[in-house]
N, C-alpha and C positions, 0 to 999 in steps of 0.2 A: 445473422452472422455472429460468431464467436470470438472475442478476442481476448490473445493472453499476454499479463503484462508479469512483470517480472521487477519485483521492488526491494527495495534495498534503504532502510533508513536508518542512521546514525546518528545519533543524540549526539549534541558537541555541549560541550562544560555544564556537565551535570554527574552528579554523586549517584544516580541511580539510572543508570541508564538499561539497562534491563525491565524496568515499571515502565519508561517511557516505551518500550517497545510491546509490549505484553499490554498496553493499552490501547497501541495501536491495532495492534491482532484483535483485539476484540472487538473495537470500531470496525474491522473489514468486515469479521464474521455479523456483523446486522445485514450485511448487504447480500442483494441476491448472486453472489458468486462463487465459484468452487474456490477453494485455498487451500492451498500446498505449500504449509510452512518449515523450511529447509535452514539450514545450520546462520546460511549466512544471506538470507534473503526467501522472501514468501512472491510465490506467484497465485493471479487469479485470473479465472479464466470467466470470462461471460459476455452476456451481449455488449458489443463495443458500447454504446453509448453509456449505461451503466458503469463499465471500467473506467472509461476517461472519466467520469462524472464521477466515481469513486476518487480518481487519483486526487481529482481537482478540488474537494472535500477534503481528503488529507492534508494536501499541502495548505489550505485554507485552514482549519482546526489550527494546525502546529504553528501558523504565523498569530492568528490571532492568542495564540496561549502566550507567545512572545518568545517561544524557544528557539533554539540555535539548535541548525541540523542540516545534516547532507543526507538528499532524498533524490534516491536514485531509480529511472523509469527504463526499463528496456520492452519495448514493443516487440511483439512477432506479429506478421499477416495474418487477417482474420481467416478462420475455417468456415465452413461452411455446417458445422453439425449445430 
């Protein structure tokens, strides 16, 4: 099964918030999933377990850096392709 998640993160009290995002993009793209990175949020589509285990890696990374951020997950039902 296929699952697409749909992310949304927002650096809080930081001077370069852009670096913080553009390094995130780049931690996704190691992972085996498609990304489709959009104005105001990236989604990635792949085998569920990978996605959750992805998301759950990002938010781990960003607590352990010690940074402050709003990280936002929207789930769609898996497919079947």
């Amino acid at each position: 099964m296929k699952t697409l998640a749909q992310l949304t993160f927002i650096p809080l009290y930081t001077d370069h918030p852009k670096e913080q995002v553009q390094d995130l993009l780049e931690f996704v793209a190691q992972h085996d999933v498609e990304v489709d990175v959009n104005y105001l949020s990236t989604s990635i589509k792949g085998d569920t377990n990978v996605v959750f285990e992805l998301v759950r890696e990002i938010y781990d990374s960003m607590t352990l850096e010690g940074q402050k951020f709003r990280f936002h997950v929207e789930l769609l039902s898996p497919t079947k392709e």
